[in-house]
C-alpha positions in Angstrom: 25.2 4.7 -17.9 22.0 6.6 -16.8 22.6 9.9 -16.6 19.5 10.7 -14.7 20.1 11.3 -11.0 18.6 8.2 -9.3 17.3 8.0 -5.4 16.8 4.9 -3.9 14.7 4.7 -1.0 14.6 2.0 1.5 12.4 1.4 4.8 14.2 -0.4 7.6 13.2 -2.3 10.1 15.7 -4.8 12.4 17.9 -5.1 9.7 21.1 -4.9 11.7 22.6 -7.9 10.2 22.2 -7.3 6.7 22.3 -3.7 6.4 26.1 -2.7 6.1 26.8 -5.6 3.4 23.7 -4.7 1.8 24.2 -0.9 1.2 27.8 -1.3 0.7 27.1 -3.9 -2.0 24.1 -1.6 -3.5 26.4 1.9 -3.6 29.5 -0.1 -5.2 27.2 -1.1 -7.9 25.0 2.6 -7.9 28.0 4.1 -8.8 29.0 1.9 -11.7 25.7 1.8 -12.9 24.6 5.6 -12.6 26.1 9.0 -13.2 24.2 10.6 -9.8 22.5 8.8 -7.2 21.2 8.9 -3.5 20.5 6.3 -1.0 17.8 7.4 1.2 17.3 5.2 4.5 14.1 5.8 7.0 14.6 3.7 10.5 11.1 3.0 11.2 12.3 2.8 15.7 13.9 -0.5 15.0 14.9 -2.5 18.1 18.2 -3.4 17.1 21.1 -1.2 16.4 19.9 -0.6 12.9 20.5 3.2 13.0 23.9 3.4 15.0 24.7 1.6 11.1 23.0 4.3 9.1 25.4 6.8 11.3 28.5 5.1 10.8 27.3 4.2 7.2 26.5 8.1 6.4 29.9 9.0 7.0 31.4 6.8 4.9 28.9 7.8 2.1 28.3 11.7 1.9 25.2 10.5 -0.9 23.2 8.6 2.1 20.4 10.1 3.9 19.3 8.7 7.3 15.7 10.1 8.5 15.2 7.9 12.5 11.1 7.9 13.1 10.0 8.4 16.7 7.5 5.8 16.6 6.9 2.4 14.3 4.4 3.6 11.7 5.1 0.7 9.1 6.6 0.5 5.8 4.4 2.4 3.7 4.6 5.7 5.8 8.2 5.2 6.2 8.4 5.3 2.2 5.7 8.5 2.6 8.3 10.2 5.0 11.4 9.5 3.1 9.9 10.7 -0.3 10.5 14.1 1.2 14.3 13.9 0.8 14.4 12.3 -2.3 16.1 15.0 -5.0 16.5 12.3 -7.6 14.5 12.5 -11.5 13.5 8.5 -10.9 12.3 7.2 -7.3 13.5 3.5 -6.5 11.7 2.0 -3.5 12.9 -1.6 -2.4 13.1 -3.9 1.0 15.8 -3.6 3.6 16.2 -7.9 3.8 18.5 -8.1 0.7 16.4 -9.8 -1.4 15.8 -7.5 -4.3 19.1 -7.4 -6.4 20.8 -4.0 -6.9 21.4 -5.6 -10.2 17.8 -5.2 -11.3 17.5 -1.7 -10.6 18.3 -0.4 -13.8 15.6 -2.7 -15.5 13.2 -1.2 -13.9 14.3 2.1 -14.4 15.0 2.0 -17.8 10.9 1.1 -18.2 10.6 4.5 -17.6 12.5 5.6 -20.1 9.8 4.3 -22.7 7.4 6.8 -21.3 5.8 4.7 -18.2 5.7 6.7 -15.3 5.9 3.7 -12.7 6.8 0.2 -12.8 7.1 -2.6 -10.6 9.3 -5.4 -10.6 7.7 -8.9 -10.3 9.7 -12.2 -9.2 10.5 -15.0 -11.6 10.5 -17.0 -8.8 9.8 -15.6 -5.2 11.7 -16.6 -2.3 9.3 -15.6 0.5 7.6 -18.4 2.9 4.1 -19.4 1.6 2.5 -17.4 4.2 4.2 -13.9 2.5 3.2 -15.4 -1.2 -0.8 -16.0 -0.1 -0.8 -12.5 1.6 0.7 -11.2 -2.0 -1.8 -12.9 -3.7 -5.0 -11.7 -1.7 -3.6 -8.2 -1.6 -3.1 -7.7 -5.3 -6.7 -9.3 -5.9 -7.9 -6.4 -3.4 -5.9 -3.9 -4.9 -7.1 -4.7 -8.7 -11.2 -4.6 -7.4 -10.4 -1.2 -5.2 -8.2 0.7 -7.7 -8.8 -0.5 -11.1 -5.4 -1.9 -11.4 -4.9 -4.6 -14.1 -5.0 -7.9 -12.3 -1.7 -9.4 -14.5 0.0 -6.2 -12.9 1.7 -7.6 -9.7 2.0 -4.9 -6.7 5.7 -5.5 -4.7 8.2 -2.8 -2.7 10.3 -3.2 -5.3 9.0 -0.2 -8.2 10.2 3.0 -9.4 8.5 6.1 -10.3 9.2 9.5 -11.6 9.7 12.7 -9.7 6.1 14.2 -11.4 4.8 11.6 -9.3 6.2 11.5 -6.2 5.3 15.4 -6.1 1.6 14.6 -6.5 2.6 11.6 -3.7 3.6 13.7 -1.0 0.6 16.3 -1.4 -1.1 13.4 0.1 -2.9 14.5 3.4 -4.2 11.8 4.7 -2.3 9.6 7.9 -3.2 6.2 6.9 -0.9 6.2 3.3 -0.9 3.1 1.3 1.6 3.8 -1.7 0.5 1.7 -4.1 -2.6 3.1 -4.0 -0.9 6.5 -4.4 0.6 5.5 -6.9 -2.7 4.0 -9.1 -5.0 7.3 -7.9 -2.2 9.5 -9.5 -1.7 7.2 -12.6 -2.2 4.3 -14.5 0.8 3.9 -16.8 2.5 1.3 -15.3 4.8 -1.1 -16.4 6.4 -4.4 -15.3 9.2 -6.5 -15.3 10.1 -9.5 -14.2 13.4 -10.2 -12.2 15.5 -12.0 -9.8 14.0 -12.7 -6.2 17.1 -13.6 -3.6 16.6 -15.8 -0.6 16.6 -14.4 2.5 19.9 -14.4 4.5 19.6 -13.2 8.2 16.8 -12.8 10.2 12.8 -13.3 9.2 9.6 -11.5 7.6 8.2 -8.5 9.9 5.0 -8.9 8.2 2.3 -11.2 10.6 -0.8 -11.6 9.7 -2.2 -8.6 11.9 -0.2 -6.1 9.7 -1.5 -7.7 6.4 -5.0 -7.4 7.6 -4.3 -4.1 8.9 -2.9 -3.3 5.5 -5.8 -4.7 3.8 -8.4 -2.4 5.7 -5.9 0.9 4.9 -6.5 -0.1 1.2 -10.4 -0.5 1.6 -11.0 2.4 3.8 -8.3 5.1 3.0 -8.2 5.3 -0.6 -11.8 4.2 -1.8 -15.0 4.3 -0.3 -16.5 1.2 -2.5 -17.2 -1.1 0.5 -19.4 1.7 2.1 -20.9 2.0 -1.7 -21.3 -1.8 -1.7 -23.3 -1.4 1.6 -25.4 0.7 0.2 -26.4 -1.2 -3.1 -26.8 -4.0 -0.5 -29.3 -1.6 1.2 -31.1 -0.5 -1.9 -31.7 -4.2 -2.9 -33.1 -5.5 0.8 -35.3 -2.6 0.4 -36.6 -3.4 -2.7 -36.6 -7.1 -2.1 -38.7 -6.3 1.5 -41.5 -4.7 -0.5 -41.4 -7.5 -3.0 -41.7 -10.1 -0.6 -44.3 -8.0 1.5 -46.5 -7.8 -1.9 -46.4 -11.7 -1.8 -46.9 -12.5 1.5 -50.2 -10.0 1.4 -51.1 -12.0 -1.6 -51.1 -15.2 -0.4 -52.3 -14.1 3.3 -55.5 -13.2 1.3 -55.9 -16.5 -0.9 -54.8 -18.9 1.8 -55.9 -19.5 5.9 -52.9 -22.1 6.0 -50.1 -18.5 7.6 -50.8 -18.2 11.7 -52.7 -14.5 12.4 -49.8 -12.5 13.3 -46.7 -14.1 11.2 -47.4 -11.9 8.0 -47.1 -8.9 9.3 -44.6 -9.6 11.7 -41.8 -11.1 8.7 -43.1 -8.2 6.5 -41.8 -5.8 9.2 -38.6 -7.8 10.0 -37.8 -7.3 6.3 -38.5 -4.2 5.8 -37.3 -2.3 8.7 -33.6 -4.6 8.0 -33.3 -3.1 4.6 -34.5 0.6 5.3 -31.9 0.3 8.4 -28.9 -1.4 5.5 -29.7 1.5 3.2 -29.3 4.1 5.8 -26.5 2.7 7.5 -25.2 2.6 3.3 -25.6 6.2 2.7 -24.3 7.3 6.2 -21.2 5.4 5.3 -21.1 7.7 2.2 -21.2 10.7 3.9 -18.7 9.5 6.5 -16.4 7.8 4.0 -16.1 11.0 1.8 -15.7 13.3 5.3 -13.1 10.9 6.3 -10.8 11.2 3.0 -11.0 15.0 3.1 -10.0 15.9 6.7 -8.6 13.0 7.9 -5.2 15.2 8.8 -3.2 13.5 11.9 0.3 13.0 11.7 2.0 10.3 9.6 5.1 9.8 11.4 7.3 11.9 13.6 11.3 12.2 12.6 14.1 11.9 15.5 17.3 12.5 13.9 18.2 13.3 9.9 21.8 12.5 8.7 23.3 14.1 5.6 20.0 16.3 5.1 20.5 20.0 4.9 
């Protein structure tokens, strides 16, 4: 038994159908499996009756939290606003659909127990539709160019991470929070395992292909600003490829009567004027992309109702 106390934070979303079976099932096994735990839920304004379940649920279980958000603000600052309330040594974040195991919780955990301070858990075999698994794929390609993550490394909702880490987390001040990316600026000893993926029971994937683009951009454009550096290299090298080409063009201009009056100078001008306006545009981008990570400070969500949360 892990004598650590654990919390174990989980976004919801229209999860009316699964939820009571699923957090019953979870906090039977918790408290076989763990000396001290906490089950910290965050409605994210689901449209079902998702959070009249975390009530009834919270007084059946004095060790569940229920934070309700005034607005949808999507998984990641859901995790970001429960984080708050956890109290527990070892953070465990997992989806609300049932299909991470309970089981596998203490496999992960007990990575961090060899000195990693996070790991995820990766699927042997994942049960999401093909759509979910190519949105996956292209996100953890992103995230290993953006933040240097190993590219084996597989990013899910299912992870854990010590409480060192979640206190550098929540000093986060920016609105647009990606957590993995938290996770990766704070540290990079990070572990894996791989284990279980269950089918899906009731109801369907929230994620469309909106919110994974939308997800996509948060990763570019809140926690690095190498796109706008990659718009400025593409600057720098227009420029010096303008001046290049206008060297040649001169050149033959002067050996050759073949190039109408006029064309010369007008592509040298087209060329130059493109890559002078790239590079500035570049190095604005710099100056805007580092402005907007340090003030960037509007809310991240907005809490209703707490349960269980002195």
């Amino acid at each position: 038994m892990i004598n650590k106390k654990i919390s174990i934070l989980i976004p919801v979303y229209n999860s009316a159908e699964n939820l009571n079976n699923f957090i019953t099932n979870l906090i039977s096994l918790c408290t076989k499996k763990f000396k001290s735990f906490e089950v910290i839920l965050v409605d994210d304004e689901s449209k079902d009756n998702s959070w009249q379940i975390i009530e009834k649920l919270s007084t059946l279980y004095q060790n569940l939290k229920g934070v309700q958000l005034r607005k949808n603000v999507g998984q990641h600052n859901a995790i970001f606003s429960g984080l708050h309330y956890c109290e527990g040594d070892i953070i465990v974040t997992m989806d609300d659909d049932g299909q991470n195991s309970p089981e596998s919780i203490e496999k992960i955990i007990l990575e961090l127990e060899k000195g990693y301070d996070a790991c995820y858990a990766n699927y042997k075999i994942k049960k999401h539709n093909i759509f979910r698994r190519f949105g996956s794929f292209i996100n953890n390609l992103v995230a290993s160019f953006l933040f240097d993550k190993p590219l084996k490394l597989v990013l899910t909702s299912f992870r854990c991470f010590n409480k060192e880490i979640k206190n550098e987390m929540i000093k986060f001040k920016s609105s647009y929070v990606y957590i993995d990316g938290l996770i990766f600026s704070i540290t990079n000893n990070v572990s894996q395992v791989m284990v279980d993926h269950k089918e899906r029971e009731f109801g369907k994937s929230n994620y469309t292909i909106i919110k994974l683009i939308g997800l996509w951009l948060k990763m570019a454009t809140g926690f690095s600003i190498l796109p706008l550096r990659i718009a400025s290299i593409f600057g720098i090298l227009f420029s010096i490829s303008s001046f290049c080409i206008t060297i040649w063009l001169v050149f033959f201009r002067s050996v050759s009567s073949d190039i109408p009056i006029g064309w010369t100078s007008l592509v040298v001008i087209i060329i130059f004027l493109g890559g002078i306006q790239l590079l500035a545009l570049g190095l604005i981008g710099e100056y805007l992309g580092r402005a907007y990570l340090n003030i960037n400070n509007s809310p991240k969500y907005s809490e209703k109702k707490k349960l269980n949360i002195k």
